[in-house]
N, C-alpha and C positions, 0 to 999 in steps of 0.2 A: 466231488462229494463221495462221500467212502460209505454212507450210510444212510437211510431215509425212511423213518417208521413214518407212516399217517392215519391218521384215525383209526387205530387199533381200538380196539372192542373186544371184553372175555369176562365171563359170566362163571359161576360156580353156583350151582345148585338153585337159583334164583336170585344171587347176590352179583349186583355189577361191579364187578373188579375193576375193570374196565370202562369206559366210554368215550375213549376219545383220548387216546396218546399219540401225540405227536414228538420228534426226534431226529437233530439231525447232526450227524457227526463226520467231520472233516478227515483226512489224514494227517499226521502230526498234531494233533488234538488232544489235550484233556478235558473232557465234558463233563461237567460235574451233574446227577441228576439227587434231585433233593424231593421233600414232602413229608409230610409224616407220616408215622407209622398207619399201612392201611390206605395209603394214598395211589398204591400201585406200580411203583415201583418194581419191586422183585416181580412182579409178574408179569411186567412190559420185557422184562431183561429176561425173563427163563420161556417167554416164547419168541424172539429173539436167539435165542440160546438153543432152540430145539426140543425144551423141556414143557411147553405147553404148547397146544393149539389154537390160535386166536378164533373168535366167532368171526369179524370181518377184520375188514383194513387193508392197508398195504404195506409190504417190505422190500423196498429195493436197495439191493446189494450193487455196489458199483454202476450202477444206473438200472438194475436188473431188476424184475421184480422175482422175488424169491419165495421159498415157505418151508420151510424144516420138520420135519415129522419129528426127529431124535437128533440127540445133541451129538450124535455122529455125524449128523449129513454140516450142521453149521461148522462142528470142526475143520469137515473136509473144506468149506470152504472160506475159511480163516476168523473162525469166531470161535472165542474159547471165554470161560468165564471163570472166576477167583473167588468163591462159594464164603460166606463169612465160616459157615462151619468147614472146616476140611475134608474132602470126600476122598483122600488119598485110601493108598491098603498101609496101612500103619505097620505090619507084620514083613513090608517087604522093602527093600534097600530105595536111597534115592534115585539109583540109575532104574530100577526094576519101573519105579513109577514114572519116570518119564517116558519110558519108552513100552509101558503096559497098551498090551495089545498090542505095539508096533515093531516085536522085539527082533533087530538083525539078526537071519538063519545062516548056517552053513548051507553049501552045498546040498547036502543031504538033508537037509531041514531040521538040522539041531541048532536051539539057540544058542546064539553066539555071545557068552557071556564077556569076552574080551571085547569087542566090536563095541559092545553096548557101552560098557564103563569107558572106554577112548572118546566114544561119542560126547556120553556124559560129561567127562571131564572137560571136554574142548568146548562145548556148550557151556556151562559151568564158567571156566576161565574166561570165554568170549565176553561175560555179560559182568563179569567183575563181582561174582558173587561170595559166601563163604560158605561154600558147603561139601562136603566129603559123598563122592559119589557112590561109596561102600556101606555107609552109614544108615542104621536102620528109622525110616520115617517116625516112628513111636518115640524117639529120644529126640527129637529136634524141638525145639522151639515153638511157640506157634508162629513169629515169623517166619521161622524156617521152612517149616511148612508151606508158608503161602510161597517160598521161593520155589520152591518145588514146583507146586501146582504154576507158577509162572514160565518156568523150565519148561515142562509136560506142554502148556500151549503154545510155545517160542516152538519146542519142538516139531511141531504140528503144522508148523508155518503159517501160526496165526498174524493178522493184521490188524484184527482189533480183540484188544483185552477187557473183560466186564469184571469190574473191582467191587464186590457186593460188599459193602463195609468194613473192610481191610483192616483197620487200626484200632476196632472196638475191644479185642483185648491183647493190647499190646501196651509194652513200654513207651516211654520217650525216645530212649536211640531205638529200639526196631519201628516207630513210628519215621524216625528220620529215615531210616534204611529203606522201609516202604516208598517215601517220597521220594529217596536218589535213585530208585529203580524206575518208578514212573515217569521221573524226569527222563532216563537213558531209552525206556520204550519211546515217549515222543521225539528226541533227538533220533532215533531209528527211522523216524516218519510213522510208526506205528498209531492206529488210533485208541484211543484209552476210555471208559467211560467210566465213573468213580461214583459210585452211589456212597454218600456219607451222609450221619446226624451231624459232626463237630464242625460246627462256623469257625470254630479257630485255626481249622484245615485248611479252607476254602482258598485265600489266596496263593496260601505258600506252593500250589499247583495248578490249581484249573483256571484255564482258557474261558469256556464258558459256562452255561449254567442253564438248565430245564426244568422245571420245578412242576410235579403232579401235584392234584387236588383233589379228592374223590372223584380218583380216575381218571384225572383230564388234566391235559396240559395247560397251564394257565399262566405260565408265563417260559421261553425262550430270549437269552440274549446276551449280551459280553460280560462277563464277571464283575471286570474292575468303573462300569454304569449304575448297579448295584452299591446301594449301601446295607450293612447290615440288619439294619429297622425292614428298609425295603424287602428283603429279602424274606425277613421271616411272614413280614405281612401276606405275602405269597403265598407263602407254607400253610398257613392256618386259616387264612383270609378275615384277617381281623389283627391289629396290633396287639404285639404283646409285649409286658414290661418285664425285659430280662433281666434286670436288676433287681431281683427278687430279693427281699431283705424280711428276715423275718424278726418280729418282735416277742421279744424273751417273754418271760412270765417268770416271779418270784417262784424258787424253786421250792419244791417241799419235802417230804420224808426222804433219806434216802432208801432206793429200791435196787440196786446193783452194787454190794460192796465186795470187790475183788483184793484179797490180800497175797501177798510173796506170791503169785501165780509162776509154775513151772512148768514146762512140757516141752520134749527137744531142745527148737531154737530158741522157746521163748523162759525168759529168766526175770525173778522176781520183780511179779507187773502187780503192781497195787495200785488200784487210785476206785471211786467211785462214781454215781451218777442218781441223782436226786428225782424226783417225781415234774415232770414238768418241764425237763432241760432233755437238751439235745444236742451229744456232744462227741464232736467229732472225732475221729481218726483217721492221721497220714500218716507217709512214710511212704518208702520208694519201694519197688517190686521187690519181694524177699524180705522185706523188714518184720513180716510176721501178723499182720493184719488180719486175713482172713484165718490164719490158725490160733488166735487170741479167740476170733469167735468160734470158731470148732470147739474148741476146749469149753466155753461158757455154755456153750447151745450140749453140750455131753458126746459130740460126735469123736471125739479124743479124749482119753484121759488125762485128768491132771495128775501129774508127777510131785508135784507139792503144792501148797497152798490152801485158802479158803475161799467160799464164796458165801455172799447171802444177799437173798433175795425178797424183798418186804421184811429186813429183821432174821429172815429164818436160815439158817445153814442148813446149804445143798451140796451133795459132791455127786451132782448130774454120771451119771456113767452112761447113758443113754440118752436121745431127744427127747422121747417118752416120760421119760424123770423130771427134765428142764421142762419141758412143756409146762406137764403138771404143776413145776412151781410157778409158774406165770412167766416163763423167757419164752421167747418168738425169735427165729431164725427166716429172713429175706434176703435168701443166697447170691451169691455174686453169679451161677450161670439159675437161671430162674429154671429153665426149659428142662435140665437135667435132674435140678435138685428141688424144686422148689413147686412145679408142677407134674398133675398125670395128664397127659395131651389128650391120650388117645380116651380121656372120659371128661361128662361134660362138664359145664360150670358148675351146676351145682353139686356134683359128688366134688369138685375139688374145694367147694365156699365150705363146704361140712366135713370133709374129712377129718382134720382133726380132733372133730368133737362129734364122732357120730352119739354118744349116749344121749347126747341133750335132744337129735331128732327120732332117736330107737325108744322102742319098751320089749322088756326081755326079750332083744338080741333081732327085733325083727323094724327095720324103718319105714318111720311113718313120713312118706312122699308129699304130704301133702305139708308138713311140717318142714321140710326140708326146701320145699317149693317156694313156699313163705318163706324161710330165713333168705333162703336166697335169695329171690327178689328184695326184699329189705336190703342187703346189701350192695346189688349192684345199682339199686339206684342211686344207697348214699355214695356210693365210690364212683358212680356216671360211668359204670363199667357196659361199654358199647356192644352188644350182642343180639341174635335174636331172638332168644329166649334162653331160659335158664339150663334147657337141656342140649347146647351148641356145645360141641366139642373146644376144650381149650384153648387145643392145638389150632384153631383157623380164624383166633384173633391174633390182636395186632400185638406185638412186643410191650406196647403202655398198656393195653387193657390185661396181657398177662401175668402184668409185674403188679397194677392193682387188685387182679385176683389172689395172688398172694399176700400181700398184706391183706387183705379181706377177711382172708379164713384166719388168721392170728387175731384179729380184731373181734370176730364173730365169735372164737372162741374165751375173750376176755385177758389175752394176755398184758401183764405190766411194764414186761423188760422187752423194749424189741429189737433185735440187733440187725442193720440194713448193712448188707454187705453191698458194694456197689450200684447203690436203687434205681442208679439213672443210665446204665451202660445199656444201647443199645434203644436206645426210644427218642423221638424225637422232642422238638423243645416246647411243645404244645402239652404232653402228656410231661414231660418234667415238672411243668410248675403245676401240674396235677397235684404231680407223687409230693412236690414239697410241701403243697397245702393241705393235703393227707397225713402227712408228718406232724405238720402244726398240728394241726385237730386231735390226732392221738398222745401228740406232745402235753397239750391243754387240759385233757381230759383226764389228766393225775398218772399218765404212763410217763415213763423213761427210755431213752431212745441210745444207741451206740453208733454210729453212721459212718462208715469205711467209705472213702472214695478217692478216687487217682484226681478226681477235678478239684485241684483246689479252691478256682471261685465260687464252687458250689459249696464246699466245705465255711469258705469263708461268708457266704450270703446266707447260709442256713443254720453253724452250731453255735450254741452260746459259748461255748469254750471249745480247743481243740487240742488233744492229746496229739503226740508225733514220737513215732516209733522208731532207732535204727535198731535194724541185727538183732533184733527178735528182747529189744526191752524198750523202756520209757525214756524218752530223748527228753521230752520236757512239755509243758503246757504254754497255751498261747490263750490268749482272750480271741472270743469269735471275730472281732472286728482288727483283725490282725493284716499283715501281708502275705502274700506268697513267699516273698522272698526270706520272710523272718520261719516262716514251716520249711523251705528247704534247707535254710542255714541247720537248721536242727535236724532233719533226715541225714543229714550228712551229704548233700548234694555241693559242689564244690563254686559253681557259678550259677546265676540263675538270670539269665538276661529277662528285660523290664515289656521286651517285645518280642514274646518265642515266635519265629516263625520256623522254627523247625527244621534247621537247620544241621548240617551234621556233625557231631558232638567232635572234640577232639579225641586225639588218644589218650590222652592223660584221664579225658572225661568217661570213655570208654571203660577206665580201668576203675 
C-alpha cells in the first residue's frame, strides 16, 4: 500500500470541511476521488499535499505515519500535485519551471543553464511528451502547462501524482493526451489520484473510486462494480435524473436580433432568439463561441453589423451599455470574470445595480441585506450568511451567484458561456432548472457549451459554429453526431471513450 489517509478531520473558522476522510491508494493505481462541489475533496488532497494542516487523523506514507507542514516536505517525499489553476511562473522557460528552485550549479555556484535544458530535454523525450524546453510557459496551452507541472513533479521523483480536475478546460485531444499520460505514469508503477466532475471520464482510466459526502467518506471500491446511477447516488446521497430534458414553452417577442455581425475571426453572424427559448451554441475550441459573446456582452467591438435588443438598436461598446440594455454576461472562467472573491455575497448579488440599494451615492445595508437574502434563497445559494466571502463557496454555489445578480438586476438577454464547467452534477441540474425559470419568465437565453448532451437536453434549438461563422442550425432534440458533422469535426464515434485521435484527426 503506497498510501493511507484515515479519518482525517479540518475545520475552517467553525465550518467542518472535514470529518471523516478516508483513502487508500495502491502503486500502479488510478484512484479516482469524486463528490460534489464542497464535499471535501481539494482539502483532503491539499493536506495531503502539505498545503493544509489537518485538526486529527492519520497519514501513512509507505506504511509510515507522516504529516507535512509545506508542500516541500510532501515533495521531498514523493507527493506532488496538478493544481486545476496553474501555479507555474508564466514569465519563465519550461526547463526554468521544472527544475525552479532545484536549478544544476557550477562549480562555483552559477547556474548551469546547459545542465538544466539537457536535463529537460531527456526528461521530456523520456516520457514522450511535446514540449520545447526553451519555450516560454505564458504561450503554451493549458494542456501544456499541466505537462509541465507533470515534468516539475517526475522531476522531483514523485511516486504519486494528485490530478485536481485536469480536463475541466481542455479540448478533446488534449483531454486524450491527458489520459495517455496518466495511463504511462501507472504503467511506471506510479500512483495517481484523479479528482474529476465528468462521469464520461471515469472508466476510460480509473482503477478505483472514493467518493466524499459532506466531508466523509461514503463509499470506497472497484470502479468497474459501480454503475453510473450507483455512483451518483453516492455523490448526492439521493438519486438523481440525469436525463434532464427540458420542456420548451411557445416562444414570444424577439429579444436578441444580431445582424451580419463582424469582429476578427468572426464574420457575418446573423440569426436571433425569441423571449422564452434557449438556444444553444457549438462548435470546436477556436470556432469563435466565446468571442460571439464578447462582442454581444460590449467587451469587443463590433467591426460591422447590428444588434437589437427588446426591438431597440445597441452597439454595446462597453458592458456597462449592454447591461443597461438588458444583456447579462455568465462567463466561461466565473472566478476571474464573473465574480469578486475577496468580498462577500452580497456586494457581489448587488453589484451591478448598486442605485436600486443606494440613495445619493451612499448604500443602504439593510436594503441590500434584503435583496440578497431574497435571492440566495430562490437560487438555494448554500452559505452562511449573506456577508461570507464568495471566494469559500463551492464552484455551483459561485456560478449561481452569478446568474443571481443578472437576475436581481432584471436582465432579458443572458448569455451562459460554459454554466456547467467545473461543478458537479448535483448543482448542474440546479443551474439547468435556473435556466428554465429565467427562460419561462419572458427572458432569452444564448448557451455556449463543449458538453454536447447538455446542449442537447437543454436548448430548444442549437446554432453550430465553424472558423468564426454560422455552420447551420439543428433542432434541440438532435444528435451529437449531426452537431459535429457541422463543426467540422471529421469522425465522431457513437462510444467516446477517449481515446487518441489520429493524425489525420489531430490536423
Amino acid at each position: 500500500m503506497l498510501l493511507s489517509l484515515k479519518g482525517i478531520q479540518k475545520s475552517f473558522g467553525g465550518v467542518k470541511a472535514l470529518r471523516n476522510g478516508n483513502l487508500e491508494v495502491s502503486e500502479g493505481e488510478v484512484h479516482l476521488l469524486m463528490g460534489e462541489n464542497g464535499a471535501g475533496k481539494s482539502t483532503l488532497m491539499k493536506i495531503l499535499a502539505g498545503m493544509y494542516h489537518k485538526d486529527s487523523g492519520e497519514i501513512l506514507w509507505r506504511g509510515h505515519p507522516v504529516s507535512f507542514s509545506r508542500p516541500s516536505e510532501a515533495a521531498a517525499n514523493g507527493i506532488a500535485m496538478v493544481h486545476q489553476e496553474s501555479l507555474l511562473a508564466p514569465h519563465l522557460t519550461v526547463a526554468e519551471n521544472i527544475y525552479l528552485g532545484r536549478e544544476p550549479v557550477t562549480s562555483f555556484g552559477w547556474v548551469s543553464r546547459r545542465s538544466m535544458i539537457e536535463a529537460a530535454t531527456r526528461l521530456i523525450a523520456d516520457r514522450g511528451f511535446q514540449l520545447d524546453p526553451n519555450a516560454r510557459v505564458e504561450n503554451l496551452s493549458p494542456a501544456g502547462k499541466q505537462l509541465v507541472e507533470i515534468c516539475r513533479a517526475i522531476a522531483q521523483g514523485s511516486s504519486l501524482l494528485i490530478f485536481d480536475e485536469p480536463t475541466s478546460s481542455l479540448s478533446d485531444f488534449e483531454t486524450c493526451e491527458v489520459f495517455r499520460i496518466v495511463r504511462q505514469l501507472r504503467e511506471r508503477n506510479m500512483g495517481v489520484i484523479y479528482i474529476t466532475h465528468r462521469l464520461e471520464e471515469l472508466r476510460a482510466i480509473g482503477d478505483r473510486v472514493t467518493v466524499l459526502r459532506d466531508g466523509a467518506t461514503v463509499h470506497s471500491g472497484n470502479l468497474d462494480e459501480l454503475s453510473r446511477e450507483q455512483l451518483i447516488q453516492h455523490m448526492v446521497g439521493r438519486a438523481v435524473d440525469t436525463a434532464y430534458r427540458r420542456e420548451p414553452v411557445p416562444p414570444g417577442e424577439v429579444l436578441l436580433r444580431v445582424e451580419g455581425l463582424s469582429r476578427g475571426m468572426l464574420r457575418d453572424i446573423s440569426f436571433e432568439i425569441r423571449a422564452g427559448e434557449i438556444v444553444g451554441l457549438a462548435g470546436l475550441v477556436g470556432a469563435g463561441r466565446t468571442e460571439l459573446c464578447r462582442v454581444i456582452f460590449g467587451l469587443d467591438a463590433a467591426e460591422h453589423g447590428a444588434f437589437q435588443v427588446a426591438g431597440k438598436k445597441i452597439v454595446p461598446k462597453t458592458p456597462r451599455e449592454a447591461a443597461r440594455a438588458g444583456t447579462a454576461l455568465i462567463p466561461e472562467d466565473r472566478q476571474h470574470d464573473g465574480l469578486a472573491l475577496a468580498l462577500p455575497v452580497s456586494y457581489n448579488v448587488t453589484l451591478p445595480d448598486l442605485e436600486h440599494v443606494s440613495a445619493w451615492g451612499v448604500l443602504k445595508k439593510s436594503e441590500e441585506t434584503n435583496l440578497t437574502t431574497t435571492y440566495v434563497e430562490r437560487f438555494r445559494i448554500k452559505s452562511s450568511s449573506p456577508r461570507q466571502l464568495a471566494g469559500k463557496l463551492s464552484g455551483g454555489n459561485q456560478q449561481k451567484i452569478v446568474i443571481a445578480k443578472w437576475v436581481a438586476r432584471g436582465a432579458r438577454v443572458f448569455l451562459f458561456d460554459e454554466p456547467t464547467r467545473g461543478i458537479d452534477i448535483g448543482a448542474k441540474q440546479e443551474v439547468f432548472e435556473q435556466m428554465d425559470r429565467i427562460a419561462r419568465s419572458g427572458a432569452a437565453i444564448l448557451m455556449v457549451s463543449s458538453e454536447l448532451p447538455e446542449l442537447i437536453q437543454v436548448a430548444d434549438r442549437i446554432l453550430v459554429m465553424r472558423q468564426g461563422r454560422l455552420a447551420g442550425e439543428l433542432p434541440g432534440r438532435t444528435t451529437q453526431e449531426e452537431i459535429m458533422r457541422l463543426a467540422g469535426f471529421k469522425s465522431f464515434p457513437e462510444d467516446r471513450a477517449y481515446e487518441s485521435p489520429s493524425d489525420s484527426e489531430k490536423a
